[in-house]
N, C-alpha and C positions, 0 to 999 in steps of 0.2 A: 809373272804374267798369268800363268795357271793357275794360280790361287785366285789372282782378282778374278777372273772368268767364272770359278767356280762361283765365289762371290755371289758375284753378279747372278748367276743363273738362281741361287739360292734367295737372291731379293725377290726377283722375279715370279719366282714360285710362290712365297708368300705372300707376295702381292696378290696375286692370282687366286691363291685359299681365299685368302680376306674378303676379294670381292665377292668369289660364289660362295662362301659363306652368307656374305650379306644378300643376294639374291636372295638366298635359299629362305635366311629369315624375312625379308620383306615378304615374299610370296606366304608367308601362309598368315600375314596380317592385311586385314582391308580397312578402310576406316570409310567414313561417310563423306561425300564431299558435300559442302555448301551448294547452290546455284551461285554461277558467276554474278557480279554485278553490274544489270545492264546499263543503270545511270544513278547520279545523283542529284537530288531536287533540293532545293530551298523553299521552305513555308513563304508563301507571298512574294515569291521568286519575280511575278512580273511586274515587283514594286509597287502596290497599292495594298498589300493584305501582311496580316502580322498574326501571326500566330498567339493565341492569347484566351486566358480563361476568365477573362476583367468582368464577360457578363454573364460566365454561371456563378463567379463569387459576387456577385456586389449583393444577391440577393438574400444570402447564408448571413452575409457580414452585419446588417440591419438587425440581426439578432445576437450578437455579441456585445454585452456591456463590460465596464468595468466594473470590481468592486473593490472598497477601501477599508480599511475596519482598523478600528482601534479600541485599545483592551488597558486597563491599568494593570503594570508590573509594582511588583515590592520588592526594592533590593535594600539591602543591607549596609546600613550608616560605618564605614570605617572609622570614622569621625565618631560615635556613639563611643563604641569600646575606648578612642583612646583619651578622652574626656572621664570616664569612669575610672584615670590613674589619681589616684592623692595630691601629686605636682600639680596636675592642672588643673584641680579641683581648688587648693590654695593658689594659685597662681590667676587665675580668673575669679574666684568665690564662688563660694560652697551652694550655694543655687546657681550657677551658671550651665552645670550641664545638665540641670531639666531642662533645659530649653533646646537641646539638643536632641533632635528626632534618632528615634532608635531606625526607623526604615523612612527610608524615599519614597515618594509614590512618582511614578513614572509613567509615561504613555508609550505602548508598540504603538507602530504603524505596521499596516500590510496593504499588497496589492495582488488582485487576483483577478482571473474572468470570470462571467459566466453567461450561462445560454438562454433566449426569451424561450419559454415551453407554450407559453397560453398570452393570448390580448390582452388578458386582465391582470399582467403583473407577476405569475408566476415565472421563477428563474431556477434552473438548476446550474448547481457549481460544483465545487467538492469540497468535503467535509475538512478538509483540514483548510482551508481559506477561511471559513469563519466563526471557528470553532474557540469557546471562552472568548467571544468578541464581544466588547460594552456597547457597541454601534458599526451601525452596516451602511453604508453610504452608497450609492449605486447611480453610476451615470451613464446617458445611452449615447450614442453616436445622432448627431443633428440636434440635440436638445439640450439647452443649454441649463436647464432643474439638476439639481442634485436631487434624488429621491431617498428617504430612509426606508431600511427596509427591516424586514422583523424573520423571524426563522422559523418556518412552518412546522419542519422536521430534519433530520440528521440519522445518518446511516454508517457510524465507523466502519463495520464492519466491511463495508465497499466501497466509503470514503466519499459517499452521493451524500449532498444537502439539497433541499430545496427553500429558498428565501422567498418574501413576497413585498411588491412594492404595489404603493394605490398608484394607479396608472390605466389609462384604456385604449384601445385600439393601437395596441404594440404590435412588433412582426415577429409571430411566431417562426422556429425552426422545425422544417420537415423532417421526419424520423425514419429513415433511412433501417433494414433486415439487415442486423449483422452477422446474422447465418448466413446471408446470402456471399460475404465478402471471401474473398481471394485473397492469396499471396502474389502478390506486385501488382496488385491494384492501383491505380495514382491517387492520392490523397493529398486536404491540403490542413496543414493548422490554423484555426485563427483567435487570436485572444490579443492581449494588451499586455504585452510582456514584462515593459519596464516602465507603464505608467505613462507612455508618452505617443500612446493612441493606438489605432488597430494597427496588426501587421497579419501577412500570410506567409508562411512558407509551405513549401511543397515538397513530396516525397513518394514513396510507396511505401503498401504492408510488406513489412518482413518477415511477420511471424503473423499467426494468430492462437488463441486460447492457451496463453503463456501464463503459468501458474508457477507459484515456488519462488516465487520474485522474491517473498518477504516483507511487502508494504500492506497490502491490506488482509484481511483475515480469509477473506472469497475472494478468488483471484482467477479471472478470465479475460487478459487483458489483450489488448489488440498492441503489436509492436511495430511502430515505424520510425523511419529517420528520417520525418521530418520534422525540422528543430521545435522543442517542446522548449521556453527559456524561463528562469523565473517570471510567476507573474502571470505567466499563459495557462497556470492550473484551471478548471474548472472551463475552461474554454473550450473550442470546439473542434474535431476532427469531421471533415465533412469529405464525399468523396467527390469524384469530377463533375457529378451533377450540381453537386452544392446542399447533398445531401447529409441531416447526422447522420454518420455512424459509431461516434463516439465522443467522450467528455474526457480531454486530453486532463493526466494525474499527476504524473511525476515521470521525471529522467532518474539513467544511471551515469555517473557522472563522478570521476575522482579529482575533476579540477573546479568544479561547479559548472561550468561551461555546459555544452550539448556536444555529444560523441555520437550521436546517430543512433543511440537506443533511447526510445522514448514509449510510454505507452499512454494506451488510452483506455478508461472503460467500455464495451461495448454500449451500443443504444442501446438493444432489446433489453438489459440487464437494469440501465438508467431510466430505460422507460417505467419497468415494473418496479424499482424501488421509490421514483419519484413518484407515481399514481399511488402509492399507499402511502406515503406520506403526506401528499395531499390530500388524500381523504382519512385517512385514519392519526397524521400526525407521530406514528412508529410503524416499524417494523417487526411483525411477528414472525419468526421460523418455527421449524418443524423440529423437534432435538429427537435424536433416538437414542444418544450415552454410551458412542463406540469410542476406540482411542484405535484409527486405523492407521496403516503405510500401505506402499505399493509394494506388489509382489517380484521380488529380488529374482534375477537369472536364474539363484539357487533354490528359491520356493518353485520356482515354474517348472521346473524339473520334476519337484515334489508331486504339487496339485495336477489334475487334469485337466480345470477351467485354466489356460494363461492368462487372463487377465482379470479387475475385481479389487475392491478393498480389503486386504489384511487386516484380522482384526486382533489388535494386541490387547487392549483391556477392554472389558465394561464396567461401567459407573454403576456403583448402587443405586435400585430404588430409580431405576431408569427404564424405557421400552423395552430396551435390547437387554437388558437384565431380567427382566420379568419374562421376556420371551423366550430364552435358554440362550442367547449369543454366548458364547465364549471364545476366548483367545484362542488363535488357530483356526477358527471360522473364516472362510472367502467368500464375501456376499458379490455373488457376480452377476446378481439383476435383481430388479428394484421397479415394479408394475410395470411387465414385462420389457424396462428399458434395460438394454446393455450396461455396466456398469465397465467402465475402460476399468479406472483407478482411481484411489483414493480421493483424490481432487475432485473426482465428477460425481461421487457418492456423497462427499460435503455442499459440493454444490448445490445435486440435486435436493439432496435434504432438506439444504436451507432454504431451498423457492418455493417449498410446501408450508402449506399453517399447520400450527399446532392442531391435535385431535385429529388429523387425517389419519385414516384406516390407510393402510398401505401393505405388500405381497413384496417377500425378498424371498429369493431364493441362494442356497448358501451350500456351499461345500464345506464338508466338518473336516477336521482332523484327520478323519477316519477314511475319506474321501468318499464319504456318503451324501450326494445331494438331497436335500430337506427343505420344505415351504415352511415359511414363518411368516404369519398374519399378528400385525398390532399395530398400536395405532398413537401417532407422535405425542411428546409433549412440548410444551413451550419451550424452546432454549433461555437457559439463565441467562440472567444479563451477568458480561462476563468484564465489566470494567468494577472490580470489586474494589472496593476504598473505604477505610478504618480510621474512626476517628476516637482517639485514646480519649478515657472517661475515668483515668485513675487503676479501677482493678483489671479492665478488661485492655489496658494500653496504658499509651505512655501522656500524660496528661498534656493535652496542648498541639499533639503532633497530627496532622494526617495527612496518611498514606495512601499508596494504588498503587495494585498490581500491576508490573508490566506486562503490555503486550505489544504487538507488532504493531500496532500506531502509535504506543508510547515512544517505543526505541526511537522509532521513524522519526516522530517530532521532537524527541530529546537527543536527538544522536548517540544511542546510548548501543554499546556494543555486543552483539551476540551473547559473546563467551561471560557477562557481567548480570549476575542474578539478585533479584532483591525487590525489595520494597522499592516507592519512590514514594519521597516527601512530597506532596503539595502544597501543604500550608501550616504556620507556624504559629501559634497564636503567642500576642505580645502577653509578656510576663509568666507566662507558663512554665510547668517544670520543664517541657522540652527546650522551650528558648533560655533558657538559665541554662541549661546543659550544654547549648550553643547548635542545636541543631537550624538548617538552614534550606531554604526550599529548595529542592532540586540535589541532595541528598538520596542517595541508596543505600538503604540497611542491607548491608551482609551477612551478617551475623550478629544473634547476643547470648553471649555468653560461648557456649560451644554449638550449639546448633547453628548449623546454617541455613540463612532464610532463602529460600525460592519462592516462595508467593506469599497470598495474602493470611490462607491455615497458617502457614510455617509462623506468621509475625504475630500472629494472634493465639496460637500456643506459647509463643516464648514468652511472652510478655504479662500473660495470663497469671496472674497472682506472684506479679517479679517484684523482689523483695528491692534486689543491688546486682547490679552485675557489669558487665565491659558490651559496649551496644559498637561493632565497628561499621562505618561507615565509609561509601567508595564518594570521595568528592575529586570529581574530574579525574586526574593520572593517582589521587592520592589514596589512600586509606587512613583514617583516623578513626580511635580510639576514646567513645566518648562513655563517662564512666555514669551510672546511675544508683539512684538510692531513692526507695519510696521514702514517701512524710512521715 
């Protein structure tokens, strides 16, 4: 009986700790309370009224068209090669497989949006909607014309086209400061997603000035979830007014479907690419010939500016080369703007013309801040493509270097470097060799190729040698001998 008592008193006691323990730590944490809830309402609670944005969109929607395009492909006759065995050459006769086409010619289709800009026909979309298109078809909501339309200009590098239909007195879209936007803004999508007429969804901003996505080359994209679905590219992000504020581009997505990331180009960004393709028909940037990154935890520690463009190399025979830039340089402002990082220093760069005088100011190596005055050049066009001439290539083959709109449209994998085939010409040494469009050189011989120098050194006075090729999961081996 005296043991359980003590027991007992020994529960007791700890119980007793426990609790003024927990006093003790409750007391020295407070948190915030809410305001209670004094009621809850219903939108149009006294049954006559409905909650609804039917008449800030109807008016955004008047400027959404569709568009259609269609492009010939050339695929490859299985039928050709097996017609070219002896059997079925004696088996059919010995002219029967001239008649046998070495390639098909075939039509894509595609379906895409895009936005009315002006009354008189101007349309901006995005560049990969009608990009190598044989024809642009364009249809508006209430009007039963199909219009053709023709391509003013194109922008990979931001993924902006602007197309033009003869048309008049269309309903332009209002162009909405996308400096001005917020995270959880309400937004709504609207485009033509699967061809079977307008739709809206609705959402908020998640993110803004999201860069390092890896779609297009400048990247200042506005992210939200609301559904972006095939089809709705080139279409419009407008906000609760019914305002743009951007030209919805692509999802991220591992089923194809919509997961709730989606972006859009900003307006201001579309506005200023699309006005100089309207009037100029391209786009000129600013190059200055850096190869920067952002500044690591472990440089910040280094530098005194934290933040700014690293600069890893300069390009010969460049601004920044002629101006003294060197590796280890921190350009941390740019005509007295801030430079955050790398991102905002490409950016910035690129929305200036060529020959503009421009003031960087740069921390060296040495963590000596220094003024550097010069003044841009044109940036190269950087979609480089070779077409073999016998000494200088491979006769018959050409190529283009990958970049981030290639991968993008080819689905071609990071870690996977090389050339890409475009085009084959019939009877050529390359199509005897059996090269096939859509082919990536890897290597010839022992070098391995990364771009467009690497393919055009190798190749440069090639006698014979082993050219491998990445097709799809595979690697093949194809072997070469000059004439």
């Amino acid at each position: 009986m005296k043991g359980k008592i003590k027991i007992g008193k020994l529960l007791l006691m700890s119980t007793a700790m426990i609790a003024f323990c927990s006093v003790n730590l409750s007391a020295k944490v407070t948190f915030q309370e809410a305001k209670s809830v004094a009621k809850r309402v219903v939108p149009g609670a006294n049954g006559d009224k409905i909650l609804s944005y039917y008449s800030i969109l109807k008016e955004p929607q008047k400027s959404i068209v569709n568009i259609s395009t269609t492009k010939k492909v050339y695929l490859n006759n299985q039928m050709y090669d097996l017609y070219q065995n002896p059997f079925f050459r004696d088996f059919f006769g010995q002219g029967f497989h001239h008649r046998i086409p070495k390639k098909l010619e075939r039509k894509s289709y595609a379906l895409g949006s895009g936005v009315i800009v002006t009354s008189d026909g101007y349309i901006v979309t995005n560049n990969h909607v009608v990009a190598n298109a044989d024809k642009i078809k364009v249809t508006i909501q209430g009007k039963d014309k199909e219009y053709d339309a023709k391509v003013v200009g194109k922008d990979p590098k931001t993924d902006i086209a602007v197309i033009k239909i003869k048309a008049k007195n269309l309903h332009p879209i209002k162009f909405a400061d996308s400096s001005r936007l917020k995270v959880g803004d309400v937004v709504f999508a609207i485009g033509d997603p699967f061809g079977v007429g307008k739709s809206v969804t609705s959402g908020i901003i998640s993110a803004l000035n999201k860069n390092k996505v890896g779609i297009n080359q400048y990247e200042n994209f506005i992210q939200t979830d609301a559904s972006i679905n095939p089809g709705n590219s080139g279409g419009a992000l407008v906000d609760s007014r019914g305002d743009l504020i951007g030209i919805n581009s692509a999802i991220i997505t591992r089923s194809g479907g919509n997961n709730g990331i989606g972006f859009a180009i900003p307006s201001n960004m579309v506005k200023k690419i699309a006005l100089a393709l309207i009037n100029n028909g391209e786009i000129q940037r600013g190059y200055l010939g850096v190869s920067i990154t952002d500044l690591s935890s472990d440089l910040k520690s280094i530098y005194n500016h934290k933040h700014g463009a690293f600069v890893l190399s300069t390009a010969k025979d460049t601004p920044a080369y002629k101006a003294g830039i060197k590796r280890g340089d921190l350009i941390f402002e740019v005509d007295r703007k801030s430079i955050k990082d790398a991102n905002e220093l490409k950016n910035f760069i690129g929305s200036l013309k060529p020959d503009k005088e421009i003031t960087l100011k740069i921390e060296t190596g040495d963590h000596k801040v220094k003024v550097v005055n010069l003044k841009l050049a044109k940036m190269p066009d950087s979609d480089k493509t070779a077409f073999g001439k016998g000494k200088n290539g491979i006769e018959g083959l050409k190529v283009v270097e990958l970049n981030k709109e290639i991968r993008y449209n080819y689905q071609i994998p990071r870690d996977v470097n090389g050339v890409l085939v475009t085009d084959v010409e019939d009877n050529s040494v390359a199509d005897n060799m059996g090269f096939k469009i859509g082919d990536i050189i890897i290597q010839i011989n022992n070098k391995m190729i990364k771009n467009i120098d690497d393919y055009k050194n190798a190749v440069k006075n090639l006698k014979k040698g082993v050219i491998y090729i990445q097709r799809g999961d595979y690697v093949i081996p194809l072997v070469y001998k000059a004439k």
